[in-house]
PDB file of N, CA, C and O in Angstrom:
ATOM      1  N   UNK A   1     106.994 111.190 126.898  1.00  0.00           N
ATOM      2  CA  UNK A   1     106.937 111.480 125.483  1.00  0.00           C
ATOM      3  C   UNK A   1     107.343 110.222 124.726  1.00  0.00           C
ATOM      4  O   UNK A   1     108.275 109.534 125.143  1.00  0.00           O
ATOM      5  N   UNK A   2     106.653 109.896 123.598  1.00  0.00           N
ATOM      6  CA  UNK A   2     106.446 108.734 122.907  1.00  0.00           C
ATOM      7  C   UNK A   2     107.869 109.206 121.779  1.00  0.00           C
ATOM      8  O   UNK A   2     108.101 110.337 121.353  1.00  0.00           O
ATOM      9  N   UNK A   3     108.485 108.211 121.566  1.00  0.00           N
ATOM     10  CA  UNK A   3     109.202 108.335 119.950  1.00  0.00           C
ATOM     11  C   UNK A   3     108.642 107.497 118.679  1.00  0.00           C
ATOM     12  O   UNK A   3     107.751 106.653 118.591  1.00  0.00           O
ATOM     13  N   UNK A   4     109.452 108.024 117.810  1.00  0.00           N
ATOM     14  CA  UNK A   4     108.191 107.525 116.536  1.00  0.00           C
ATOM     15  C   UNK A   4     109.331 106.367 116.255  1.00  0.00           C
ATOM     16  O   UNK A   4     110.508 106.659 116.471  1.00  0.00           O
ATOM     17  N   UNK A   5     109.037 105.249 115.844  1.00  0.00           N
ATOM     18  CA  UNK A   5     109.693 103.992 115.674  1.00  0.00           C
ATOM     19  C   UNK A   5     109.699 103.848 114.598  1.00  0.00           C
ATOM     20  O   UNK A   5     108.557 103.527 114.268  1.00  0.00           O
ATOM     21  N   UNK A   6     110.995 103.935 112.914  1.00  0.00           N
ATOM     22  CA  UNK A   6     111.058 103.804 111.922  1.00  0.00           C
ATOM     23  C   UNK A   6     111.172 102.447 111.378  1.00  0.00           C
ATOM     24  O   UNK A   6     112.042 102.165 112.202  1.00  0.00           O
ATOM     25  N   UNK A   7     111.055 101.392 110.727  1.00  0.00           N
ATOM     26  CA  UNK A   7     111.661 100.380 110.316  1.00  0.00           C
ATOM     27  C   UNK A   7     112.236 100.633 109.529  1.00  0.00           C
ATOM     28  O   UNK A   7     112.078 101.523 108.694  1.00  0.00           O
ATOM     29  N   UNK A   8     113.505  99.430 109.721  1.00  0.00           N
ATOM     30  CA  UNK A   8     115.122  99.467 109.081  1.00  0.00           C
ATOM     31  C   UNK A   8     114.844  99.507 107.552  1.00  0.00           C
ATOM     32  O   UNK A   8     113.897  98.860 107.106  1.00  0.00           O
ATOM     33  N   UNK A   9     115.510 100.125 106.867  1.00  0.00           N
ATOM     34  CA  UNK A   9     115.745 100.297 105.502  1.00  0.00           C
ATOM     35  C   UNK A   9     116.162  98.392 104.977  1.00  0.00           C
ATOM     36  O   UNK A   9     117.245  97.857 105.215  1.00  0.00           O
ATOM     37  N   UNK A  10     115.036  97.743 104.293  1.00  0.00           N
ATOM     38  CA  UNK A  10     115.533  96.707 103.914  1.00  0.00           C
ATOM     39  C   UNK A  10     116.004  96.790 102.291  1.00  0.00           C
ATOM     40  O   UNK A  10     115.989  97.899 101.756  1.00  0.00           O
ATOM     41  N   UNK A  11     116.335  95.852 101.676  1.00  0.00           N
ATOM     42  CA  UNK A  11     116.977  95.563 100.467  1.00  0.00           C
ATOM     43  C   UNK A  11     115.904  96.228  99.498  1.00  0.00           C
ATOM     44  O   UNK A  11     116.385  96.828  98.536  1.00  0.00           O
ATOM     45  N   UNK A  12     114.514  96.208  99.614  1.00  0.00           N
ATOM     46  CA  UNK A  12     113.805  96.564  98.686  1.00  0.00           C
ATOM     47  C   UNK A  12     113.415  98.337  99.011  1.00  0.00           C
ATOM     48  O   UNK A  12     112.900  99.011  98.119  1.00  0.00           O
ATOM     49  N   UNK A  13     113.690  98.840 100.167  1.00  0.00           N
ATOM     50  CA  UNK A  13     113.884  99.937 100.042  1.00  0.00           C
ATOM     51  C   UNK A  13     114.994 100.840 100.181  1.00  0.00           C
ATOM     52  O   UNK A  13     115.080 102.060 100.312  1.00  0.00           O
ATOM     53  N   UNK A  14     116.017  99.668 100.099  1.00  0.00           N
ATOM     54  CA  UNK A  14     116.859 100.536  99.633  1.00  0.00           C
ATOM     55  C   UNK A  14     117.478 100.718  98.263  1.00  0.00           C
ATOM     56  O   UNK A  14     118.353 101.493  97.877  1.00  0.00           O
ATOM     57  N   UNK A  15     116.826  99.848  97.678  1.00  0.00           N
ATOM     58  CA  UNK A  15     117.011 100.019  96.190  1.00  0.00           C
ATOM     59  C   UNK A  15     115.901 100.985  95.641  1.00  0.00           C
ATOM     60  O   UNK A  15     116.045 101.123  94.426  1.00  0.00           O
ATOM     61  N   UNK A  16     114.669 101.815  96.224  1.00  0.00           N
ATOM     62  CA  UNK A  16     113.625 102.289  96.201  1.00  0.00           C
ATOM     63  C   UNK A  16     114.287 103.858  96.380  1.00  0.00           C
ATOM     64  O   UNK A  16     113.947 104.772  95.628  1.00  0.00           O
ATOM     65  N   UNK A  17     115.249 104.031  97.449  1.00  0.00           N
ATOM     66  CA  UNK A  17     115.852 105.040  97.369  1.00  0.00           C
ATOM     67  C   UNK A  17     117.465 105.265  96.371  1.00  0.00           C
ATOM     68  O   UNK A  17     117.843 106.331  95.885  1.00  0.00           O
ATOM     69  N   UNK A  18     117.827 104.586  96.329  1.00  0.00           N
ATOM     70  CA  UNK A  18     118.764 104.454  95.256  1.00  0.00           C
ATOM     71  C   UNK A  18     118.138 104.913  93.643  1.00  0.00           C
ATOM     72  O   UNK A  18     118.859 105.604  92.924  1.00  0.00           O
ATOM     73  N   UNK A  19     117.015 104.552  93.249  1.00  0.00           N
ATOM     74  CA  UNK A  19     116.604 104.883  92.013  1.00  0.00           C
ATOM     75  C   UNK A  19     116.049 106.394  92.329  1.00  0.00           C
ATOM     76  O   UNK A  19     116.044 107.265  91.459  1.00  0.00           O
ATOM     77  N   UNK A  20     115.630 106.588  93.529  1.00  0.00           N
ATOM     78  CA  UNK A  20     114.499 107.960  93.593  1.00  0.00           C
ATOM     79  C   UNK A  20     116.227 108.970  93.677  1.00  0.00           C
ATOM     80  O   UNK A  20     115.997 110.141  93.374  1.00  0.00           O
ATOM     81  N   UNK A  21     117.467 108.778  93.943  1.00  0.00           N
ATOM     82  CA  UNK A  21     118.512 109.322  94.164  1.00  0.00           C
ATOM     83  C   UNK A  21     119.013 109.275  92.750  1.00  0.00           C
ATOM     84  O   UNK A  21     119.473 110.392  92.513  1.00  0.00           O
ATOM     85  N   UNK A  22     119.116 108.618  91.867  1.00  0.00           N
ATOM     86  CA  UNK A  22     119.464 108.360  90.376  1.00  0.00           C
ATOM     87  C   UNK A  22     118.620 108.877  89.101  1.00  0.00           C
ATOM     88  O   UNK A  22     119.049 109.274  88.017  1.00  0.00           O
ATOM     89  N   UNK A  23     117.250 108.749  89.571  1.00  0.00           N
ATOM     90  CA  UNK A  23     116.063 109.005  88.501  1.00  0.00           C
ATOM     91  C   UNK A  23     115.594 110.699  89.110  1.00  0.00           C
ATOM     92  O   UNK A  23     114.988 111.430  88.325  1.00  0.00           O
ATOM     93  N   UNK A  24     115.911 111.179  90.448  1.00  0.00           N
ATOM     94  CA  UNK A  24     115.074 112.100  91.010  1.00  0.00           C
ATOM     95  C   UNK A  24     113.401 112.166  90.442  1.00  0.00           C
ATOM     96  O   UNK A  24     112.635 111.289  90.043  1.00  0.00           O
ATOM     97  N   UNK A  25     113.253 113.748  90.633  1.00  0.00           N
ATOM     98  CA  UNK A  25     111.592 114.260  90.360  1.00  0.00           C
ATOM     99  C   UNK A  25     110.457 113.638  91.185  1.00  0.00           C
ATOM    100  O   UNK A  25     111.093 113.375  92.206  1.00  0.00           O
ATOM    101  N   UNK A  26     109.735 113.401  91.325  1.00  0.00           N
ATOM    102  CA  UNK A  26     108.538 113.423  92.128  1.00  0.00           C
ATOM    103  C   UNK A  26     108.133 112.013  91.629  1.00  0.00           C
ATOM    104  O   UNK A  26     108.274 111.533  90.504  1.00  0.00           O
ATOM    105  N   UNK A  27     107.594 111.470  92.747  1.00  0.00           N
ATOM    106  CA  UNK A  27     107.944 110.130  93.429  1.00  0.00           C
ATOM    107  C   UNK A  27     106.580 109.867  94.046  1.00  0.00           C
ATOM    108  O   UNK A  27     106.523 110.293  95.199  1.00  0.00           O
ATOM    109  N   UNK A  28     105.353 109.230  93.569  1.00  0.00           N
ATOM    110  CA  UNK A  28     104.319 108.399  94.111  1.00  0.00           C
ATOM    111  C   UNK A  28     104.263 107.395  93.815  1.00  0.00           C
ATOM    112  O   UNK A  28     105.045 106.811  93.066  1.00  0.00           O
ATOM    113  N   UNK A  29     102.956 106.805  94.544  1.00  0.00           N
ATOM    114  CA  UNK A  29     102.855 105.472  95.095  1.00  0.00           C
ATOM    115  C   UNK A  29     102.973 104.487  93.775  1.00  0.00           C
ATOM    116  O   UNK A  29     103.535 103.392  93.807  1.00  0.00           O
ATOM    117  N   UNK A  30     102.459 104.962  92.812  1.00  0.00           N
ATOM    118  CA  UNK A  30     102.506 104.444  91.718  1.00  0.00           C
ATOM    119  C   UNK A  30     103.796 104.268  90.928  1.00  0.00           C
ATOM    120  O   UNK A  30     104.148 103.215  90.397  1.00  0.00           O
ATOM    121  N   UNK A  31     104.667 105.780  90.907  1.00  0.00           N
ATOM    122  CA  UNK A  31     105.538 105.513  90.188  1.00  0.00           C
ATOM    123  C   UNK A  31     106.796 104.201  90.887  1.00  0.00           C
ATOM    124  O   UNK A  31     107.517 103.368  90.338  1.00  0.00           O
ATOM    125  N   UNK A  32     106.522 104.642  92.508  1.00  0.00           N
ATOM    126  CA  UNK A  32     107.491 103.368  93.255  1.00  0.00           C
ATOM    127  C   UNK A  32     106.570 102.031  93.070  1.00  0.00           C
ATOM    128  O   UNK A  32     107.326 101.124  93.416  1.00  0.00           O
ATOM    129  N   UNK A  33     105.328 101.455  92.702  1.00  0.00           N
ATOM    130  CA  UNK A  33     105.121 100.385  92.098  1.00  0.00           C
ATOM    131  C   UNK A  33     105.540  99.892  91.176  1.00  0.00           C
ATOM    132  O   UNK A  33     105.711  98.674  91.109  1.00  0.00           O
ATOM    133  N   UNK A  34     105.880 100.917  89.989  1.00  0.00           N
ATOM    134  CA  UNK A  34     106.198 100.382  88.770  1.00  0.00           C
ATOM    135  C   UNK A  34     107.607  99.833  88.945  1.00  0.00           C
ATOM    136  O   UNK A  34     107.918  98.691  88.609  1.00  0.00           O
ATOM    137  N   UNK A  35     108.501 100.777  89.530  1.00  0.00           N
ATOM    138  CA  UNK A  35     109.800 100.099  89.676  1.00  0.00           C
ATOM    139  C   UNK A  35     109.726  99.339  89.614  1.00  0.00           C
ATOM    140  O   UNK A  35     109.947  98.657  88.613  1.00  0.00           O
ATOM    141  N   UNK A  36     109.080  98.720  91.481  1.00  0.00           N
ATOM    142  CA  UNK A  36     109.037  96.768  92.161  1.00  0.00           C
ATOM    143  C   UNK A  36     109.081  95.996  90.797  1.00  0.00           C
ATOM    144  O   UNK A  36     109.942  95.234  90.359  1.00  0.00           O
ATOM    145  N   UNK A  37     107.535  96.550  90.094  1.00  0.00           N
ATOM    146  CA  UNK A  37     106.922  95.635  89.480  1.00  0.00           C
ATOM    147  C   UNK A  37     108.160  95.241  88.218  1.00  0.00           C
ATOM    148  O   UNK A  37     108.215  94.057  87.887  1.00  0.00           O
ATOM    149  N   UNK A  38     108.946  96.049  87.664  1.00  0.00           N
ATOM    150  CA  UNK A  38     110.204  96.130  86.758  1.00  0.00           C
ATOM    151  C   UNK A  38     110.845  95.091  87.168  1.00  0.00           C
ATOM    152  O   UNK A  38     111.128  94.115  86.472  1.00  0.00           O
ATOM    153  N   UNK A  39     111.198  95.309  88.740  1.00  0.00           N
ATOM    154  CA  UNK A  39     112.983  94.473  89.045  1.00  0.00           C
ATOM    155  C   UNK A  39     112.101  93.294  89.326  1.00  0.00           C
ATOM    156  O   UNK A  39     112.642  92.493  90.089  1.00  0.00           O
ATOM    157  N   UNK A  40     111.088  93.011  88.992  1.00  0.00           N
ATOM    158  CA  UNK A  40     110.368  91.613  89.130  1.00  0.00           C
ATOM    159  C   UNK A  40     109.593  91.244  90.419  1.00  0.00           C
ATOM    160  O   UNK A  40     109.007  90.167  90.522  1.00  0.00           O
ATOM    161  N   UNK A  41     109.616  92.360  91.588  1.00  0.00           N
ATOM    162  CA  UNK A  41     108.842  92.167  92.780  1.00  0.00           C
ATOM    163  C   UNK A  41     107.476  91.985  92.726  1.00  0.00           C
ATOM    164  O   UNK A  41     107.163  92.348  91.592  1.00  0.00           O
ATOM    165  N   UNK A  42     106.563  91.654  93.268  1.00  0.00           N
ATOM    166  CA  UNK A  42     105.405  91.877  93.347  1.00  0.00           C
ATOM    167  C   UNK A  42     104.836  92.317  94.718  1.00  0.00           C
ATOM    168  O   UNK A  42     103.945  91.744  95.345  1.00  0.00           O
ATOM    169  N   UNK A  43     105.534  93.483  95.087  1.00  0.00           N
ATOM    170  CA  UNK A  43     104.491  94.324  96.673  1.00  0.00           C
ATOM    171  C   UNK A  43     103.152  94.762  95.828  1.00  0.00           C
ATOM    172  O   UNK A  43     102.796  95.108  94.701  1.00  0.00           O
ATOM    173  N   UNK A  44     102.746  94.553  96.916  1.00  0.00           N
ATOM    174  CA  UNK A  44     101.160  95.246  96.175  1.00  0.00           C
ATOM    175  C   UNK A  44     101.181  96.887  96.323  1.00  0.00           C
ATOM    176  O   UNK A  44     102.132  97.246  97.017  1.00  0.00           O
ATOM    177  N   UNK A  45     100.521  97.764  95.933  1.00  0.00           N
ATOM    178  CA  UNK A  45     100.756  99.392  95.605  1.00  0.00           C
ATOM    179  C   UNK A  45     100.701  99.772  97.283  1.00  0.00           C
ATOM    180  O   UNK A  45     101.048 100.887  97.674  1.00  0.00           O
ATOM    181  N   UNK A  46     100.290  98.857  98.087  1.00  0.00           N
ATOM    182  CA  UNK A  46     100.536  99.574  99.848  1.00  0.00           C
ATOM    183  C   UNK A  46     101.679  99.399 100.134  1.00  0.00           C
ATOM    184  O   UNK A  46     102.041 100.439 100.684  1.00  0.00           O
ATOM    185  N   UNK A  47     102.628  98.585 100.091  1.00  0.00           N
ATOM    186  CA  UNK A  47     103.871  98.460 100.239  1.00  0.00           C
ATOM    187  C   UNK A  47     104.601  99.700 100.007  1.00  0.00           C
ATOM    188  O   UNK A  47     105.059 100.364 100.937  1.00  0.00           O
ATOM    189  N   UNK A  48     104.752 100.116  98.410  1.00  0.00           N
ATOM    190  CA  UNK A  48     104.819 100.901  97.862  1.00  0.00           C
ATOM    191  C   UNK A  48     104.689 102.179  98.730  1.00  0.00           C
ATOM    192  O   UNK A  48     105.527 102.882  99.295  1.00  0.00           O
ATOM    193  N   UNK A  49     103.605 102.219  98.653  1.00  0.00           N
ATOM    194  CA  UNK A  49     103.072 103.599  99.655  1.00  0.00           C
ATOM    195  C   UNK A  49     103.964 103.536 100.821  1.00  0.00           C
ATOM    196  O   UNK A  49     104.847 104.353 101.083  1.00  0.00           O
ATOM    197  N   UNK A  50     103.512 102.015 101.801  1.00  0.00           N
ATOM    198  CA  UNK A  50     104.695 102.501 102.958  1.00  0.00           C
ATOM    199  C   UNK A  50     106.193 102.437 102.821  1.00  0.00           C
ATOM    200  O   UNK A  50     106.936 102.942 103.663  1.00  0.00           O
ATOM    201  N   UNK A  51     106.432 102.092 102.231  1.00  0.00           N
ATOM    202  CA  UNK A  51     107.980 102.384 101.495  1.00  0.00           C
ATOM    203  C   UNK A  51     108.370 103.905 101.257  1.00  0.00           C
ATOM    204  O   UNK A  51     109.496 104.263 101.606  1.00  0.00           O
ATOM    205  N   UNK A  52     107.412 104.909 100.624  1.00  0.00           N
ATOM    206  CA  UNK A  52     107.758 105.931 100.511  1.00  0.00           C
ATOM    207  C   UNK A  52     107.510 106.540 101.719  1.00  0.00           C
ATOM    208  O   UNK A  52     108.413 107.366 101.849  1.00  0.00           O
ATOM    209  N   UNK A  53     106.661 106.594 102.832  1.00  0.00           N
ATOM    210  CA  UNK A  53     106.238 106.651 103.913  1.00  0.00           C
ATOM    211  C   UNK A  53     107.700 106.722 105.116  1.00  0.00           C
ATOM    212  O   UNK A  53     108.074 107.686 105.785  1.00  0.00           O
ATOM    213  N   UNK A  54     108.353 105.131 105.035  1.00  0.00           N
ATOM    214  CA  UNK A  54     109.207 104.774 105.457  1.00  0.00           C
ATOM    215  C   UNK A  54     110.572 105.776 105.621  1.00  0.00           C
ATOM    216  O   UNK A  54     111.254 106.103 106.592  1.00  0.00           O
ATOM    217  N   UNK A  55     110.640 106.244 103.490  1.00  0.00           N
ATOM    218  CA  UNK A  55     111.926 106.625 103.602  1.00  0.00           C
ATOM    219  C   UNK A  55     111.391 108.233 103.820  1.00  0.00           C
ATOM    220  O   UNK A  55     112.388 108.935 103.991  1.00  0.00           O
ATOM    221  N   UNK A  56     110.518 108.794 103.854  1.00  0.00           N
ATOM    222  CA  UNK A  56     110.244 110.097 104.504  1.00  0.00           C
ATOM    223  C   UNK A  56     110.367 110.568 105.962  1.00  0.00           C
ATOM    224  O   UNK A  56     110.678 111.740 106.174  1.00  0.00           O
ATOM    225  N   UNK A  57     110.123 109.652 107.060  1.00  0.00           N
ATOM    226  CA  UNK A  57     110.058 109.415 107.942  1.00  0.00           C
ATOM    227  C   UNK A  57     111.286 109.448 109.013  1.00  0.00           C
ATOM    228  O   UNK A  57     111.515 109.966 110.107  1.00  0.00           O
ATOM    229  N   UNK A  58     112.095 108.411 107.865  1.00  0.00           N
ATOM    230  CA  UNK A  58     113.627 108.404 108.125  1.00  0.00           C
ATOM    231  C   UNK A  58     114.736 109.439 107.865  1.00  0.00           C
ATOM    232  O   UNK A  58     115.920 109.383 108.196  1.00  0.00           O
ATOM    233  N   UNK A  59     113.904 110.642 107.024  1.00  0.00           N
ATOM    234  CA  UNK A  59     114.497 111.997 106.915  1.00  0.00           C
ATOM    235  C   UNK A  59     115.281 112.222 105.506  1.00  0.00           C
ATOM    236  O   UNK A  59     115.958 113.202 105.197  1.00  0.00           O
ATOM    237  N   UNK A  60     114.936 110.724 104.511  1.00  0.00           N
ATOM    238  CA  UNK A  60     115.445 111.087 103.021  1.00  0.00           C
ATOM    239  C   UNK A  60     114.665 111.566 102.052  1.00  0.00           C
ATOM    240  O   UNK A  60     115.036 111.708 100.887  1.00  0.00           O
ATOM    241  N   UNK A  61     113.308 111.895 102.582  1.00  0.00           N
ATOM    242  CA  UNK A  61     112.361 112.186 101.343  1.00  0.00           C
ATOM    243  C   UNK A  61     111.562 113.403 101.981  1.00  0.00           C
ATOM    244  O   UNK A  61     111.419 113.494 103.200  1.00  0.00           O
ATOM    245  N   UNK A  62     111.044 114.342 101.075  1.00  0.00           N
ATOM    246  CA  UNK A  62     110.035 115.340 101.793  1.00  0.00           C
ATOM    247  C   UNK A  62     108.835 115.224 101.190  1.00  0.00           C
ATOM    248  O   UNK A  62     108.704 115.087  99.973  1.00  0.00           O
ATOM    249  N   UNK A  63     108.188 115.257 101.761  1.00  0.00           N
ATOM    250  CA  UNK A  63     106.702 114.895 101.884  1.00  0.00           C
ATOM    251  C   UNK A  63     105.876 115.767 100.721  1.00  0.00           C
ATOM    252  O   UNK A  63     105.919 116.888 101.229  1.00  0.00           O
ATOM    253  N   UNK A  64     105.151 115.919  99.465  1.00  0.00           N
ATOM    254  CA  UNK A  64     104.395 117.116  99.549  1.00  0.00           C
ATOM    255  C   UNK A  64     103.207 116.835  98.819  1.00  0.00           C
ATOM    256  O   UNK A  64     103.143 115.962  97.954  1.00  0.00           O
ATOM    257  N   UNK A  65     101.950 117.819  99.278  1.00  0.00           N
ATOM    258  CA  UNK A  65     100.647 117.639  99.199  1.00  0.00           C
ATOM    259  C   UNK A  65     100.136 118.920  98.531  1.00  0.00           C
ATOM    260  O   UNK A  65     100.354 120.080  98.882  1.00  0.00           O
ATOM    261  N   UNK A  66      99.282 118.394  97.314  1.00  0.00           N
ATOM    262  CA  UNK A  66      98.723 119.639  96.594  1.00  0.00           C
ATOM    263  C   UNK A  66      97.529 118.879  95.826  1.00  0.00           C
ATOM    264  O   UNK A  66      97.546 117.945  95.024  1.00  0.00           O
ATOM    265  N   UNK A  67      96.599 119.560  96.322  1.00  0.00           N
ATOM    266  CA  UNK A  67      95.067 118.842  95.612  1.00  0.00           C
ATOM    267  C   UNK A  67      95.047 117.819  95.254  1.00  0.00           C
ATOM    268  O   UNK A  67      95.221 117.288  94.157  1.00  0.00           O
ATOM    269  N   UNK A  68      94.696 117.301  96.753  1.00  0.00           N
ATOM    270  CA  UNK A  68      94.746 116.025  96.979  1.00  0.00           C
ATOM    271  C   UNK A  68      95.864 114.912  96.457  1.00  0.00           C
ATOM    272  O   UNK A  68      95.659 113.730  96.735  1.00  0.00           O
ATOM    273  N   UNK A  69      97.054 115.288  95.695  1.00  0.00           N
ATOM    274  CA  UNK A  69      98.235 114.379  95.199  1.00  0.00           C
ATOM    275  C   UNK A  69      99.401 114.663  96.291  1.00  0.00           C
ATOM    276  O   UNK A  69     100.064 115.663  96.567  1.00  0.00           O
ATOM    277  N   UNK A  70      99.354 113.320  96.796  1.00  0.00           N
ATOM    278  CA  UNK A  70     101.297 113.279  97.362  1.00  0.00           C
ATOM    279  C   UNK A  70     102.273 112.702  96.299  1.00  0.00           C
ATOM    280  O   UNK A  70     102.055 111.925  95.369  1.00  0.00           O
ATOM    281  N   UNK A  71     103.431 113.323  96.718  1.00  0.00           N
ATOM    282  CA  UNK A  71     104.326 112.721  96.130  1.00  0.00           C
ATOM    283  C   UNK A  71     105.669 113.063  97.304  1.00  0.00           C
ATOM    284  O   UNK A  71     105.588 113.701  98.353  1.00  0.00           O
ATOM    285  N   UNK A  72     106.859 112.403  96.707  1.00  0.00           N
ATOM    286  CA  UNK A  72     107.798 112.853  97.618  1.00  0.00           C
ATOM    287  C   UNK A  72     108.996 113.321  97.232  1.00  0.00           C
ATOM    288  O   UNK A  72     108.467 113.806  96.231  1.00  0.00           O
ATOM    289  N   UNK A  73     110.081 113.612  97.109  1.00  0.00           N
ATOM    290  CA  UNK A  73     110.824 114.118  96.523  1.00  0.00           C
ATOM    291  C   UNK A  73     112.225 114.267  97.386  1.00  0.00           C
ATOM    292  O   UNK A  73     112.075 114.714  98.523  1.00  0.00           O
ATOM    293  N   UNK A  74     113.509 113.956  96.992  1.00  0.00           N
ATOM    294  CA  UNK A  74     114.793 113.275  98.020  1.00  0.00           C
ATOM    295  C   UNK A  74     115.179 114.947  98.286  1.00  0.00           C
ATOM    296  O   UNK A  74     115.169 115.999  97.646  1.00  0.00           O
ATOM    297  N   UNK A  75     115.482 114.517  99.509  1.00  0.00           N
ATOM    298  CA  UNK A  75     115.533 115.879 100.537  1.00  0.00           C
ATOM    299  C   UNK A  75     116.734 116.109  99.965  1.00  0.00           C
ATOM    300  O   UNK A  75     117.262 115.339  99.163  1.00  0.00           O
ATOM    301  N   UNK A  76     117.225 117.204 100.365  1.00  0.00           N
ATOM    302  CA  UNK A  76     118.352 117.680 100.149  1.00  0.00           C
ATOM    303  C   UNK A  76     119.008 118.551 101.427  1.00  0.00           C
ATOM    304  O   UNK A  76     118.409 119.435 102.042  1.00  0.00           O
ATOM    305  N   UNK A  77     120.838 117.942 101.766  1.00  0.00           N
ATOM    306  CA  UNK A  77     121.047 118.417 102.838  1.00  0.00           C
ATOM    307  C   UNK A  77     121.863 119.665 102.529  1.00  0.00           C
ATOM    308  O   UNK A  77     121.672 120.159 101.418  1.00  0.00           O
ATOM    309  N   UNK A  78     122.641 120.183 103.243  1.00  0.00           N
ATOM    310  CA  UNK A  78     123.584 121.232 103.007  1.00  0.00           C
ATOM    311  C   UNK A  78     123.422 122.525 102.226  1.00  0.00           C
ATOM    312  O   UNK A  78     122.396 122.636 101.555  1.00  0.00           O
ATOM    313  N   UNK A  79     124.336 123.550 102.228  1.00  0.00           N
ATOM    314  CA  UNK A  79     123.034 124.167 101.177  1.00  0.00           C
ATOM    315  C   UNK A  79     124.014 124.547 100.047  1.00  0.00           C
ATOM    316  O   UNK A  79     123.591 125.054  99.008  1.00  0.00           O
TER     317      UNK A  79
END
């Protein structure tokens, strides 16, 4: 059995989850572009995408799909 291999949370996503933890609500590829593009980065909108990808993966974001739109939204533990 294969495991799924995450990459490490770097500086730009972890400031990616820090705002999605501060700003909450629903979270696409676009709205995590605009951030970058704010704090002066320039990832192009795939980055973006795998960034949110990344921090879903890693078990801080939940995934969700509705006619044809993803977005993601910070999980929540405990109840």
């Amino acid at each position: 059995m294969s495991s799924i291999v995450v990459p490490p949370l770097n500086a730009r996503r972890l400031r990616l989850l820090d705002a999605i933890r501060h700003m909450s609500g629903e979270w696409t590829t676009t709205r995590a572009h605009r951030l970058y593009r704010g704090a002066g980065w320039g990832p192009k909108r795939a980055t973006a995408r795998g960034d949110l990808n990344v921090l879903a993966r890693s078990g801080y974001l939940a995934q969700h799909e509705t006619c044809g739109r993803r977005f993601f939204t910070l999980k929540r533990t405990g109840s």
